[in-house]
Z-matrix of the N, CA and C atoms (Angstrom, degrees):
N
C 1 1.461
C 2 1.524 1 108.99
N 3 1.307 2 119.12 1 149.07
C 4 1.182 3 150.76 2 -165.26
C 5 2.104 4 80.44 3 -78.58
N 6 2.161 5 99.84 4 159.51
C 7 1.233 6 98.93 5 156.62
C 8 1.326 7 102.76 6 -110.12
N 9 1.314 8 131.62 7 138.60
C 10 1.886 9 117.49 8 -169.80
C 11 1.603 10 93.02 9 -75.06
N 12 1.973 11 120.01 10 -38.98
C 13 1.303 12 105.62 11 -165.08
C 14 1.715 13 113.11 12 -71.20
N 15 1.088 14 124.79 13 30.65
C 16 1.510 15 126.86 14 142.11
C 17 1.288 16 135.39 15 -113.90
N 18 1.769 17 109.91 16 4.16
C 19 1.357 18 109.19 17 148.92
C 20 1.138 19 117.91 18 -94.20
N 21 1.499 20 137.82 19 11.12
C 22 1.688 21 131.32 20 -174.15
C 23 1.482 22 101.75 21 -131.29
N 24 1.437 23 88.68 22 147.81
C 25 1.689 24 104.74 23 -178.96
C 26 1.859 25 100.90 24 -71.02
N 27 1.471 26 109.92 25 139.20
C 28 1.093 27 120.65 26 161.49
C 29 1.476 28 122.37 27 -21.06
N 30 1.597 29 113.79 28 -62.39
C 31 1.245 30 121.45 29 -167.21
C 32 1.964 31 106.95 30 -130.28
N 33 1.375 32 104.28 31 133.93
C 34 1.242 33 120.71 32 -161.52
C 35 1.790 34 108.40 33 -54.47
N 36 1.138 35 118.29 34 128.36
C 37 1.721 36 124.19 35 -171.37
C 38 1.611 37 95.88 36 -50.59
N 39 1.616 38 112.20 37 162.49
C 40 1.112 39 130.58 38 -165.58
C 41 1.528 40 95.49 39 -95.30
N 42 1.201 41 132.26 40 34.27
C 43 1.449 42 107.96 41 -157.79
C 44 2.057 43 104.83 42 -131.64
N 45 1.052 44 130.54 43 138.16
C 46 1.327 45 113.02 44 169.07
C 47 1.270 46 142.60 45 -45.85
N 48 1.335 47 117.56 46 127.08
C 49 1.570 48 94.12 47 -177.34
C 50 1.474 49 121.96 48 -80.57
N 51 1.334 50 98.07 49 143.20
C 52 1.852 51 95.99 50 173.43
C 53 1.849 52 102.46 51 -144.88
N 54 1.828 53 81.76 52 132.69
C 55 1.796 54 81.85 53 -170.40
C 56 1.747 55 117.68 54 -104.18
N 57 1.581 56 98.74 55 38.06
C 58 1.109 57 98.86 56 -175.55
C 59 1.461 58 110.71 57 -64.34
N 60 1.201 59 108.78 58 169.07
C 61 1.954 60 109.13 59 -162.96
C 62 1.950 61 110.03 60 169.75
N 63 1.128 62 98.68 61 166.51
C 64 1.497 63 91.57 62 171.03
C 65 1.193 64 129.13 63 -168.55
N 66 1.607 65 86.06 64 80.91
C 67 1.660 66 136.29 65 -173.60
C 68 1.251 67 97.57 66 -87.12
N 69 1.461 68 133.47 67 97.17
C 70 1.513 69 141.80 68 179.36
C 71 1.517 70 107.31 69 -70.44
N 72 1.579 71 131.82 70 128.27
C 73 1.203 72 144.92 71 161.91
C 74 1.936 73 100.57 72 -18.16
N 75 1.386 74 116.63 73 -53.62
C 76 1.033 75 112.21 74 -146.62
C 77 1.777 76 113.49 75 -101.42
N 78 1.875 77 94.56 76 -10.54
C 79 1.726 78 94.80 77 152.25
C 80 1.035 79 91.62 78 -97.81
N 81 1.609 80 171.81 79 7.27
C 82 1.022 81 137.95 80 134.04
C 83 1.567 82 123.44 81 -46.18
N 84 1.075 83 105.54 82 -30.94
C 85 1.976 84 112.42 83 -167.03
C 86 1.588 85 98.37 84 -86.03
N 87 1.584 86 122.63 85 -46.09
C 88 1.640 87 100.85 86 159.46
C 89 1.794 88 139.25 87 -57.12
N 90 1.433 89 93.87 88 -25.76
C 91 1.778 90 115.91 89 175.92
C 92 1.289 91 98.64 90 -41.41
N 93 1.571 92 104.08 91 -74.26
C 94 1.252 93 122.99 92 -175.31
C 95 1.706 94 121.77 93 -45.95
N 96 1.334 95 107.39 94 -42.61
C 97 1.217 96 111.11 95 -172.22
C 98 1.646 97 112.82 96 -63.07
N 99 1.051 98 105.45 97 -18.13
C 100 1.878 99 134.14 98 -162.83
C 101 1.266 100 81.34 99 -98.64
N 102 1.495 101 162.13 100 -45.26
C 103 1.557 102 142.06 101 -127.59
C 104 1.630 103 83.73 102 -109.22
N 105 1.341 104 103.90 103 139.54
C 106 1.890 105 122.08 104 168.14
C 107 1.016 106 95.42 105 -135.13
N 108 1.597 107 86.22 106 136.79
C 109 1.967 108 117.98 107 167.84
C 110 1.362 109 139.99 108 -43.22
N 111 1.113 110 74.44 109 -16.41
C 112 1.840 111 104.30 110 176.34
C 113 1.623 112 120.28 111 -91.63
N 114 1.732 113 105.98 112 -22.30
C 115 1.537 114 92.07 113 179.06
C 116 1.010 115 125.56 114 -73.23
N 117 1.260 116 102.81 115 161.05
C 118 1.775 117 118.01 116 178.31
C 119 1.467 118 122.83 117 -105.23
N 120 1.068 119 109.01 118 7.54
C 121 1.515 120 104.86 119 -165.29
C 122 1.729 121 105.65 120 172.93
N 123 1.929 122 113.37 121 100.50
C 124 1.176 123 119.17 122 178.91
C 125 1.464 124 108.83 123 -94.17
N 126 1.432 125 115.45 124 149.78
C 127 1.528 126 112.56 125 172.55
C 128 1.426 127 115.68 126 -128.72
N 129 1.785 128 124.56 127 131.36
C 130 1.583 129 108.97 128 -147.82
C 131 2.027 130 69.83 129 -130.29
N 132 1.571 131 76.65 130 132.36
C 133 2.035 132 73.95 131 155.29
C 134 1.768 133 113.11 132 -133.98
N 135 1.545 134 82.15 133 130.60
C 136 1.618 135 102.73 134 -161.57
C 137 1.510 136 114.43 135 77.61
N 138 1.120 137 88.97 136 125.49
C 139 1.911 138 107.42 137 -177.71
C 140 1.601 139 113.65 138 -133.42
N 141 1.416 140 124.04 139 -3.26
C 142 1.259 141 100.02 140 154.11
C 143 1.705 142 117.07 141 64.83
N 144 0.930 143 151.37 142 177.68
C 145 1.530 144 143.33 143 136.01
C 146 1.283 145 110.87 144 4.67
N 147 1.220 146 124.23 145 -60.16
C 148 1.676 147 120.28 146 -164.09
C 149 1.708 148 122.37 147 120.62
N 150 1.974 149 111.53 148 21.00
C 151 1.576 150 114.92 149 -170.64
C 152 1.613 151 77.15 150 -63.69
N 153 1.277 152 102.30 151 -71.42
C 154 1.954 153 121.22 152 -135.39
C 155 2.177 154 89.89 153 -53.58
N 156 1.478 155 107.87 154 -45.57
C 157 0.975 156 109.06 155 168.90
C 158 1.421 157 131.44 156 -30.51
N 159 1.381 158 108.69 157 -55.75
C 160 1.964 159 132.88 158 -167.46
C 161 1.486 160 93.52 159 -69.96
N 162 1.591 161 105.04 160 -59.88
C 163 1.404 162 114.35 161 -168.76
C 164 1.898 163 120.65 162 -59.47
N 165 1.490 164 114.58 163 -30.59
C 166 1.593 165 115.55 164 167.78
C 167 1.880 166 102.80 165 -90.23
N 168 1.336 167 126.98 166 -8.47
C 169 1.425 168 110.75 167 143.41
C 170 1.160 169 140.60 168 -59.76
N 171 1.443 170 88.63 169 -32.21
C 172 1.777 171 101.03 170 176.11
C 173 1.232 172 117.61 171 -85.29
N 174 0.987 173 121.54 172 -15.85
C 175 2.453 174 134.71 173 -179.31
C 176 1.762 175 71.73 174 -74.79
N 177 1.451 176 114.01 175 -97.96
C 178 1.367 177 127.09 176 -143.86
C 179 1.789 178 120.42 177 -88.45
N 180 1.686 179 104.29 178 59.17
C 181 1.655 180 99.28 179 -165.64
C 182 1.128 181 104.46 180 -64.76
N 183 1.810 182 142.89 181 2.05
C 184 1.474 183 151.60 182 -148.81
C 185 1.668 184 65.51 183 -107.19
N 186 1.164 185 151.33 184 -94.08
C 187 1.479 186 138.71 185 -163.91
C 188 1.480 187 148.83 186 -59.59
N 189 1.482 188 93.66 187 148.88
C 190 1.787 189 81.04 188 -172.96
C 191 1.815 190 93.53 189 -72.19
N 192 0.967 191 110.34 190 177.71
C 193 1.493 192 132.94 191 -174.06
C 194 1.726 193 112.75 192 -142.48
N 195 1.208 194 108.54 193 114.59
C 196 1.486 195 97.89 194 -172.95
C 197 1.809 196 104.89 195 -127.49
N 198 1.234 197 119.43 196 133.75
C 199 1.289 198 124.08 197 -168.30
C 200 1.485 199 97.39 198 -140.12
N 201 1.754 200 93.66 199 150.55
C 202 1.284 201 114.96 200 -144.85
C 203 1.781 202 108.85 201 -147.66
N 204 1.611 203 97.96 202 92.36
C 205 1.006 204 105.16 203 -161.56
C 206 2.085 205 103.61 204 -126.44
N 207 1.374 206 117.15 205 167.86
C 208 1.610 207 115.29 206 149.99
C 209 1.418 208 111.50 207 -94.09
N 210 1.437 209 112.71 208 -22.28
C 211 1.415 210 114.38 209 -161.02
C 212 1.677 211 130.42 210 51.46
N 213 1.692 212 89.05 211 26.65
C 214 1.406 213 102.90 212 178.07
C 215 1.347 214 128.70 213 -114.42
N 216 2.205 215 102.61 214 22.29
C 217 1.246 216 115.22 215 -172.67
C 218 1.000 217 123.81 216 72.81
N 219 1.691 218 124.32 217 166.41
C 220 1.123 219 125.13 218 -175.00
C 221 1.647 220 99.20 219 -118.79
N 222 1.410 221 114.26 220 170.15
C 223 1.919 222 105.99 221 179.70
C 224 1.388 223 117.85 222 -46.02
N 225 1.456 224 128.82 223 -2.81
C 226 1.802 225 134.92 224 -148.44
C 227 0.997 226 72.24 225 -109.56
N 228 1.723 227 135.35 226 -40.35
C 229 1.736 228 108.76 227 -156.09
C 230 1.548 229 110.96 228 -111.98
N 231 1.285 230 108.92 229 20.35
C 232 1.474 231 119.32 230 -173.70
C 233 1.555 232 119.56 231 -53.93
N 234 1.234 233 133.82 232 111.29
C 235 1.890 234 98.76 233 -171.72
C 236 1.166 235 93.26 234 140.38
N 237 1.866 236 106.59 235 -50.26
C 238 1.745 237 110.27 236 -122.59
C 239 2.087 238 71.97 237 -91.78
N 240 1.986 239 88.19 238 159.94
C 241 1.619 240 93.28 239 173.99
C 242 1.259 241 115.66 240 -97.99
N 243 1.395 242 119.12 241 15.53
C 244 1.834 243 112.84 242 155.53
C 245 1.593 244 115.05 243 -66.90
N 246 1.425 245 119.90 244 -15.79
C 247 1.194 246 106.17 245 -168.54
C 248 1.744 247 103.07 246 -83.66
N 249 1.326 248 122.01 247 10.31
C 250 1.462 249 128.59 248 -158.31
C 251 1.557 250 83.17 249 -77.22
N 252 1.371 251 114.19 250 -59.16
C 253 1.588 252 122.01 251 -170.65
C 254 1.716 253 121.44 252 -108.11
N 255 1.699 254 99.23 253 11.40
C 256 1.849 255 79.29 254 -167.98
C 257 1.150 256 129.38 255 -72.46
N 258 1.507 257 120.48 256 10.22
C 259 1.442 258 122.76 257 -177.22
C 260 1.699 259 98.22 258 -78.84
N 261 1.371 260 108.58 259 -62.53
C 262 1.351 261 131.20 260 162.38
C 263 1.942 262 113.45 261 -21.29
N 264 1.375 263 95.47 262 -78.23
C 265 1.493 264 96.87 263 163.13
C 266 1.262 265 124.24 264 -36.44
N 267 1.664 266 119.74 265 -49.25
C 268 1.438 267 121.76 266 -163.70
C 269 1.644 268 105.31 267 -74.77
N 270 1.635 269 112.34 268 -48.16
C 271 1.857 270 101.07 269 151.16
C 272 1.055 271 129.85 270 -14.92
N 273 1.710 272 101.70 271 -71.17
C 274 1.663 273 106.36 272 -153.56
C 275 1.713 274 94.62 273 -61.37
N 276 1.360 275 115.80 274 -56.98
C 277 1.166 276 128.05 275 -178.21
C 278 1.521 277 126.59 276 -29.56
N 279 1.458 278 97.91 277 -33.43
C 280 1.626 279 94.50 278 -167.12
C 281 1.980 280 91.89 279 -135.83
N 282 1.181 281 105.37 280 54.21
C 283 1.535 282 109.28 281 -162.10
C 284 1.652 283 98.45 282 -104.85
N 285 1.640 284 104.02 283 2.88
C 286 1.696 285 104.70 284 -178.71
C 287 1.840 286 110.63 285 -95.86
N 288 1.900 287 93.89 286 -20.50
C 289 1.287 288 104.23 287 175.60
C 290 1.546 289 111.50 288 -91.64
N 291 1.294 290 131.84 289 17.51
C 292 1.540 291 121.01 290 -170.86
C 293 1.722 292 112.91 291 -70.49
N 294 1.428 293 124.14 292 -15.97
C 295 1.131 294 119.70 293 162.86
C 296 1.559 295 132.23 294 -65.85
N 297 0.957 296 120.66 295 -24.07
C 298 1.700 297 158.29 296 148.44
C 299 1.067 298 130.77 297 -87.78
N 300 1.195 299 144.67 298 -14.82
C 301 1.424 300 142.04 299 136.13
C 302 1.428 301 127.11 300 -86.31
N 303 1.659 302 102.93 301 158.57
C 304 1.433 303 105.73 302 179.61
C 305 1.508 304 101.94 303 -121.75
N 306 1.004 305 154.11 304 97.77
C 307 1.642 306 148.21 305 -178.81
C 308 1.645 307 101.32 306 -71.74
N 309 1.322 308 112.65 307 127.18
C 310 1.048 309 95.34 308 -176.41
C 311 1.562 310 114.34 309 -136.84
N 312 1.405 311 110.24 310 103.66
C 313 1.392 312 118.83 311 -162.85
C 314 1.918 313 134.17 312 -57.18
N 315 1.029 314 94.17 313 59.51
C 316 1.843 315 105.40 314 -167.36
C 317 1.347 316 105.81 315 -145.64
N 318 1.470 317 101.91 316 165.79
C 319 1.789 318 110.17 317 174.05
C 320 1.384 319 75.74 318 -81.78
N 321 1.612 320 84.77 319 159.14
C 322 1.100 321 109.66 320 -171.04
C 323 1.657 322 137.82 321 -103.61
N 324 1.929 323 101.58 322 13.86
C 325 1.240 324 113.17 323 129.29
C 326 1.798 325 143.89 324 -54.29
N 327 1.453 326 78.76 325 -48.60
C 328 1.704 327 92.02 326 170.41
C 329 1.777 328 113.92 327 -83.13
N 330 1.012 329 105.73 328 -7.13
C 331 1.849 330 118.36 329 161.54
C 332 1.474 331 119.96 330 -70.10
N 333 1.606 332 113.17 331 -53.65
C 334 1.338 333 124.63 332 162.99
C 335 1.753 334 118.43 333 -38.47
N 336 1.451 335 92.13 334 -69.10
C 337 1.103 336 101.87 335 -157.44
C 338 2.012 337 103.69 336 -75.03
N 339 1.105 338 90.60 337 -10.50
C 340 1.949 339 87.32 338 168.37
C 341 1.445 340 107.38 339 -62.75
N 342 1.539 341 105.51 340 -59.93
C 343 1.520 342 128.99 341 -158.84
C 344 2.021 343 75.82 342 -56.91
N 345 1.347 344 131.35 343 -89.83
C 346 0.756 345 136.79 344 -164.07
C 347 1.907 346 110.50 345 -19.84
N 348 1.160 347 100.66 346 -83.00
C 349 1.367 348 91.45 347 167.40
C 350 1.327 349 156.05 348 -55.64
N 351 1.581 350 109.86 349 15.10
C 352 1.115 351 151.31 350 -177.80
C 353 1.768 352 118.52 351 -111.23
N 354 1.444 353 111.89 352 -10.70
C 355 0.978 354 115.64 353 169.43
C 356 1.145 355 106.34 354 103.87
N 357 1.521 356 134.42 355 -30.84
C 358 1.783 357 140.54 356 -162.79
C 359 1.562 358 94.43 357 -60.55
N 360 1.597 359 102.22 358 141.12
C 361 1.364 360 116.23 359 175.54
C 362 1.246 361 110.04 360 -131.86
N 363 1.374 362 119.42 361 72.72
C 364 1.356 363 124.63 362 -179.85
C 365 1.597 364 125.90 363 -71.64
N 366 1.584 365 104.77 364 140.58
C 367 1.858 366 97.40 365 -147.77
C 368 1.777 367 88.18 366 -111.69
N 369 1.397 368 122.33 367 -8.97
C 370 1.627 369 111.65 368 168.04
C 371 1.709 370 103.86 369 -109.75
N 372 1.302 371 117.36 370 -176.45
C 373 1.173 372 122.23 371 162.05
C 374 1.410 373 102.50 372 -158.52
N 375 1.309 374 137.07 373 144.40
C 376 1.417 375 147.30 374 175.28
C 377 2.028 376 103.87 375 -115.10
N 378 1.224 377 111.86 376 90.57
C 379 1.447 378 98.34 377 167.81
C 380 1.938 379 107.19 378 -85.82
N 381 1.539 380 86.79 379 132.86
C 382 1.566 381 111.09 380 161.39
C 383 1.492 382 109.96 381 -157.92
N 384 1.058 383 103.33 382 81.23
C 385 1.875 384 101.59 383 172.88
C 386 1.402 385 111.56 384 -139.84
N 387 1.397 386 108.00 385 -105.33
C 388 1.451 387 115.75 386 -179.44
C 389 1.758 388 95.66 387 -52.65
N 390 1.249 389 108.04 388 154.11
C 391 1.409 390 103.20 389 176.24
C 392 1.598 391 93.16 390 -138.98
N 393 1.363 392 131.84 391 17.66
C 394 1.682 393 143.45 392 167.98
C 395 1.657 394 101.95 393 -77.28
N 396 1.259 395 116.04 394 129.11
C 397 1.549 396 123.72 395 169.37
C 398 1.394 397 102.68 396 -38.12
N 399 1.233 398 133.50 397 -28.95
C 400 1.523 399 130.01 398 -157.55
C 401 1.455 400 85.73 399 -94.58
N 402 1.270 401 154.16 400 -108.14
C 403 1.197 402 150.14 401 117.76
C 404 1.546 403 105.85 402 70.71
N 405 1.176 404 120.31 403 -75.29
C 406 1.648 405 122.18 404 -168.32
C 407 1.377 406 109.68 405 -82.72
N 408 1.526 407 103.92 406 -23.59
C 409 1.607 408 104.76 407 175.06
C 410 1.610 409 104.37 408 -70.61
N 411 1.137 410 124.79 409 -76.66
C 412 1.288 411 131.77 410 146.46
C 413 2.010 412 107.12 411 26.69
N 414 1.461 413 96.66 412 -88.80
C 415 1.210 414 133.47 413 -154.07
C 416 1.769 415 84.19 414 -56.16
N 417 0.866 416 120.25 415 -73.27
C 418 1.715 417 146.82 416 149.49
C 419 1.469 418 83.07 417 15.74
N 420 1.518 419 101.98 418 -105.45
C 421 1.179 420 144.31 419 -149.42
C 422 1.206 421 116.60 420 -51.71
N 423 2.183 422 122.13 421 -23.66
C 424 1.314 423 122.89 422 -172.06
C 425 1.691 424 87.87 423 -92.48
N 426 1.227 425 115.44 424 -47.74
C 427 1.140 426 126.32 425 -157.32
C 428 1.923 427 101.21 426 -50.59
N 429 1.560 428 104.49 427 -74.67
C 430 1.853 429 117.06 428 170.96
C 431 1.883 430 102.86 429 -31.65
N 432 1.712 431 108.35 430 -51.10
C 433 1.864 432 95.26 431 -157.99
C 434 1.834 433 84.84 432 -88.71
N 435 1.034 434 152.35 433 -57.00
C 436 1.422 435 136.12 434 179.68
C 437 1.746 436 112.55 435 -52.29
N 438 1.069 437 135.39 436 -33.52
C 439 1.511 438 120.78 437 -177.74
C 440 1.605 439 92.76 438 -147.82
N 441 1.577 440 112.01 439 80.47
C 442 2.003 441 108.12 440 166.53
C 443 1.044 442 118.32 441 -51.16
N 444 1.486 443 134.09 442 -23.56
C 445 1.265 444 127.31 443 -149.57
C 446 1.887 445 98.96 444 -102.07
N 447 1.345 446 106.14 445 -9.21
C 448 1.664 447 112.28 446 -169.93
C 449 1.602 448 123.82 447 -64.95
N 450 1.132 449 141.24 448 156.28
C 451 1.215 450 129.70 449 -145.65
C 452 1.260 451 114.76 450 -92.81
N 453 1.697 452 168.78 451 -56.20
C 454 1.327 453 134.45 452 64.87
C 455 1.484 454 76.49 453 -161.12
N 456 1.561 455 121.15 454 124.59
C 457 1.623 456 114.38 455 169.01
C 458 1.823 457 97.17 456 -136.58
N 459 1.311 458 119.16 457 154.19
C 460 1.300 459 105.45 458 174.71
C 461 1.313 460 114.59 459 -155.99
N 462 1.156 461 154.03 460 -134.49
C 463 1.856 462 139.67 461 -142.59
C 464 1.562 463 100.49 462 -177.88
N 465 0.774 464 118.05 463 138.87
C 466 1.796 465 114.96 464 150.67
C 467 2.054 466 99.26 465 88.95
N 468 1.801 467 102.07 466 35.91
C 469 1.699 468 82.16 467 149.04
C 470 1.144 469 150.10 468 -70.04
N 471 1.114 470 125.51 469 -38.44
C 472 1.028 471 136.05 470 165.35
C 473 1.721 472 123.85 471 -82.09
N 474 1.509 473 110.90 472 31.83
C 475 1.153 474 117.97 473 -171.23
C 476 1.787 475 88.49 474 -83.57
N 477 1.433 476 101.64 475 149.85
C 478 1.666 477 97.92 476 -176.21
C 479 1.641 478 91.49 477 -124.41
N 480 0.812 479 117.87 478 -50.76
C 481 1.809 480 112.31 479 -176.51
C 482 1.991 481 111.80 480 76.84
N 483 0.998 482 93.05 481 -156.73
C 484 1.697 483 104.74 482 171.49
C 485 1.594 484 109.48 483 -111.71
N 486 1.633 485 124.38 484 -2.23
C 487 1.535 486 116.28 485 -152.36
C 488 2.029 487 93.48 486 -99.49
N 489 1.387 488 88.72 487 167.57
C 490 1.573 489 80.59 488 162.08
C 491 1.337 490 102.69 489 -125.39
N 492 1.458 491 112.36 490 169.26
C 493 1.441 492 126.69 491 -7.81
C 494 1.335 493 112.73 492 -56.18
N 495 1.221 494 135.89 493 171.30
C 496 1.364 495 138.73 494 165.58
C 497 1.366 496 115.85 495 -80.74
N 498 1.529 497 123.40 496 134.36
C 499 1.132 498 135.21 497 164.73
C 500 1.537 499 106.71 498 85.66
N 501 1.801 500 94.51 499 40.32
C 502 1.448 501 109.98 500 -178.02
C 503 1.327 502 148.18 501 -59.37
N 504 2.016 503 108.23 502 3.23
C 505 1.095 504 110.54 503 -175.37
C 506 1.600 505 97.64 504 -99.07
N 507 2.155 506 116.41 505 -43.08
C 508 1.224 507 92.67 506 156.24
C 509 1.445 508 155.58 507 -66.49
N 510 1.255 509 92.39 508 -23.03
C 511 2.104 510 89.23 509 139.63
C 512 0.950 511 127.37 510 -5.70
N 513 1.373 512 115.61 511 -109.75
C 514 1.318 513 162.00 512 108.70
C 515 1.827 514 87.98 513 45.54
N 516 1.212 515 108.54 514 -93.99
C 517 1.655 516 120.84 515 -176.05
C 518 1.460 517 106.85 516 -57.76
N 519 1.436 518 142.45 517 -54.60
C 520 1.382 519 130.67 518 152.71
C 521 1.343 520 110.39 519 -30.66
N 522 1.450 521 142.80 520 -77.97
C 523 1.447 522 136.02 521 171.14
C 524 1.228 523 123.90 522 -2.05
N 525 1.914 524 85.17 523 -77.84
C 526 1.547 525 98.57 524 -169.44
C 527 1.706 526 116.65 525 -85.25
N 528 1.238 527 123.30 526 21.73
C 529 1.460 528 132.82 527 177.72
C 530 1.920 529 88.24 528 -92.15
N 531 1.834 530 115.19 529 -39.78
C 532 1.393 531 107.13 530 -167.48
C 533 1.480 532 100.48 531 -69.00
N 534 1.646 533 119.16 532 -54.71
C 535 1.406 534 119.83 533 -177.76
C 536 1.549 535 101.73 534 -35.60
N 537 1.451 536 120.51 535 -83.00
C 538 1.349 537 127.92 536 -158.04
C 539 1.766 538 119.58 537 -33.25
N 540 1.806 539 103.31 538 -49.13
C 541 1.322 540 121.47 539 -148.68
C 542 1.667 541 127.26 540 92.90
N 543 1.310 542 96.44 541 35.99
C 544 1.879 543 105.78 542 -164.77
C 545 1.587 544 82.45 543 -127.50
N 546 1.616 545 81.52 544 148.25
C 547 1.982 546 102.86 545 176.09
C 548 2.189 547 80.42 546 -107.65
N 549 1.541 548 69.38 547 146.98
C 550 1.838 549 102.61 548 160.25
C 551 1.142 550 124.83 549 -76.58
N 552 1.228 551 126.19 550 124.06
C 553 1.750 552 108.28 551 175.73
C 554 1.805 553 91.31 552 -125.14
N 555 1.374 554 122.59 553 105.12
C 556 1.709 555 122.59 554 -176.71
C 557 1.546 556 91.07 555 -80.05
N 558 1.160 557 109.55 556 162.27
C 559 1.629 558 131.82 557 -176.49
C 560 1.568 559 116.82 558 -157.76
N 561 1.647 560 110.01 559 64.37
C 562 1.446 561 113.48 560 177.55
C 563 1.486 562 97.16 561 83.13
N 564 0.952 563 129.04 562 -133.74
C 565 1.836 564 148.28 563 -159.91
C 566 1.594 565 90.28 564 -96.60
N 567 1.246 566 139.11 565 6.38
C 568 1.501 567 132.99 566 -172.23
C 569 1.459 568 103.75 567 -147.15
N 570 1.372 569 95.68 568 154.11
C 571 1.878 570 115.21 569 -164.11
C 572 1.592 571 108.27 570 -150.45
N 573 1.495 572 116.67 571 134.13
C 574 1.510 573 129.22 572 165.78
C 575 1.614 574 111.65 573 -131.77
N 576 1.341 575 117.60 574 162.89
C 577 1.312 576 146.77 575 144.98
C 578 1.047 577 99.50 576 -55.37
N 579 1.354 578 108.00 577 144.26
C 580 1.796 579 133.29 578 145.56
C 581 1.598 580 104.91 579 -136.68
């Protein structure tokens, strides 16, 4: 296990919290359905503010929870002035879970492969990050060949964007369900392995 008090600043950011986010009721209700009492160790990629974050602290408080973000947005939020403070924000925000979380400031290739080489054997995974076909395959692909046995749920199918192909994260998860040997089960705006 990770220590969380070396991913958090001493003293809580100066900044307001705001938990805007867009964590849908109904990938929340598959998240959940996916979280067991028994785990030891959740892995979220991309957290944004900190909803989807707060909300798999709250399913599994028996686990650490480790999320794995730059907090430097993705190309959709480029521009926008949350990125002035969202690391900051995502603190203040989730500053009740710092005993149980690990925030962990990297893309989230080089996030994997820390945790990986560190021994962590994380038995969920929540993809929400890159949302580029290149990106989710990626995300896919470290996650399945570093821990096969891990549970795989993720956000944003029907995300369409401007890129092609369209509707590039289910792509992406159709693909890599053929690579792996995993069927899809979509659920509204949210998708897992079985």
């Amino acid at each position: 296990m990770l220590n969380p008090a070396d991913f958090w600043p001493t003293e809580k950011p100066n900044v307001k919290p705001d938990p805007q986010g867009w964590f849908a009721p109904c990938v929340g209700d598959r998240v959940k359905s996916l979280l067991k009492p028994d785990m030891k160790v959740v892995l979220e990629l991309g957290a944004w503010k900190g909803q989807s974050t707060r909300f798999i602290c709250d399913c599994v408080p028996q686990a650490q929870v480790i999320t794995i973000d730059t907090w430097e947005g993705s190309v959709e939020h480029q521009g926008s002035p949350d990125l002035v403070t969202l690391h900051e924000t995502f603190l203040v925000n989730c500053w009740d879970y710092k005993n149980q979380l690990v925030p962990i400031r990297m893309m989230t290739r080089d996030g994997m492969k820390f945790l990986k080489d560190e021994g962590i054997v994380p038995e969920f995974i929540f993809i929400d990050a890159d949302h580029s076909y290149e990106g989710v395959c990626a995300d896919i692909t470290d996650a399945l060949t570093y821990w096969p046995n891990i549970v795989v749920c993720g956000d944003d199918w029907a995300y369409g964007g401007k890129e092609n192909p369209p509707y590039p994260v289910k792509k992406a998860a159709l693909d890599m369900a053929l690579k792996f040997g995993k069927e899809v089960e979509s659920h509204s705006n949210g998708w897992s392995y079985r």
